[in-house]
C-alpha positions, 0 to 999 in steps of 0.5 A: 500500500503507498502512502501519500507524503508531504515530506517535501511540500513546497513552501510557495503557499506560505511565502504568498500568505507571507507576500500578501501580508507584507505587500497590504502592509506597505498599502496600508502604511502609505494610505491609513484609509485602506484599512478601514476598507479592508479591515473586519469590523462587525457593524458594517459587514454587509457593506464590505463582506469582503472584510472578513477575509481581507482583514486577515491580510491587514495588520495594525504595526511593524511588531503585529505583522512580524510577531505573525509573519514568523509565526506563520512560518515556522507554524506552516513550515511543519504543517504544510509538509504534515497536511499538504497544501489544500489542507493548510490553506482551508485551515488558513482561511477558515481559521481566520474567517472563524475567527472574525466570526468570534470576535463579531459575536463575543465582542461589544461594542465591535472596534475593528479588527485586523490581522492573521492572528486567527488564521495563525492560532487555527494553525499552531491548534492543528499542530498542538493536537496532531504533534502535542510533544513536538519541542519548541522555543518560545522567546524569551523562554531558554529551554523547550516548551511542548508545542500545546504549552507553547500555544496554550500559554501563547494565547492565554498572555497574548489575550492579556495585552491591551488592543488585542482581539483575544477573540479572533485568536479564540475563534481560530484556536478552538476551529485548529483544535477541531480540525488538528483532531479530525486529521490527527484521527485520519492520520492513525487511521491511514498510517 
């Protein structure tokens, strides 16, 4: 029986996630305007529907985008390979739109809301489930944190700062849990 891998998976798919965010970034940055454009905000939806997916791609400051850029891409490095690339990008998209979707309902009164932050927490939730003993480094922390730790605690302080849309995090964290369950069950089966 021959078992399909993604050992080798090319990493195009993040590098575009990754292009997208920058080049929206630098947008956004020469016309402030363009984030009320293409940022989630809840009241206004059906107006711009489009936002909850464009939001993703839309990040507030220099530290937001890097903290998820490089999170993206040691997060999706290992999962690309682990669930090939049709499955990274639904869990991608659908943790980010997930996401807006628990930060419209949980929140009052809705703000706006940018960032891939949902769409990266569905990614780490994945990997905590299918490779919860996977060691990783945590800035500042010097030594190897269990990969579930890792996320766990990541969105637990990161939902204590200030200005952070700790429900877009939730929302994208509880469908990667989900999901990383669903594959993590389909990959004992097949393997």
């Amino acid at each position: 029986m021959a078992y399909r891998s993604h050992r080798w998976s090319n990493l195009a798919p993040i590098w575009f996630l990754i292009g997208i965010n920058i080049i929206l970034f630098i947008a956004t940055s020469i016309n402030t305007e363009l984030i009320r454009l293409l940022g989630f905000h809840p009241a206004i939806f059906f107006e711009r529907p489009w936002t909850i997916i464009t939001s993703i791609f839309v990040h507030g400051s220099i530290g937001h985008i890097l903290a998820n850029m490089i999170t993206l891409y040691f997060f999706g490095n290992y999962l690309l390979r682990l669930i090939g690339e049709r499955k990274f990008l639904i869990v991608y998209f659908l943790g980010g739109i997930i996401g807006n979707v628990f930060y419209a309902f949980i929140l009052t009164p809705p703000l706006l809301c940018v960032g891939a932050s949902g769409a990266i927490f569905a990614l780490g939730g994945v990997l905590a489930i299918m490779r919860p003993k996977l060691r990783v480094f945590v800035f500042p922390i010097p030594v190897p944190l269990p990969l579930w730790a890792a996320v766990i605690g990541g969105f637990l302080i990161i939902s204590l700062f200030p200005n952070v849309a700790w429900q877009a995090h939730l929302g994208g964290l509880v469908f990667g849990l989900a999901i990383g369950y669903f594959f993590r069950k389909r990959e004992r089966i097949f393997f």
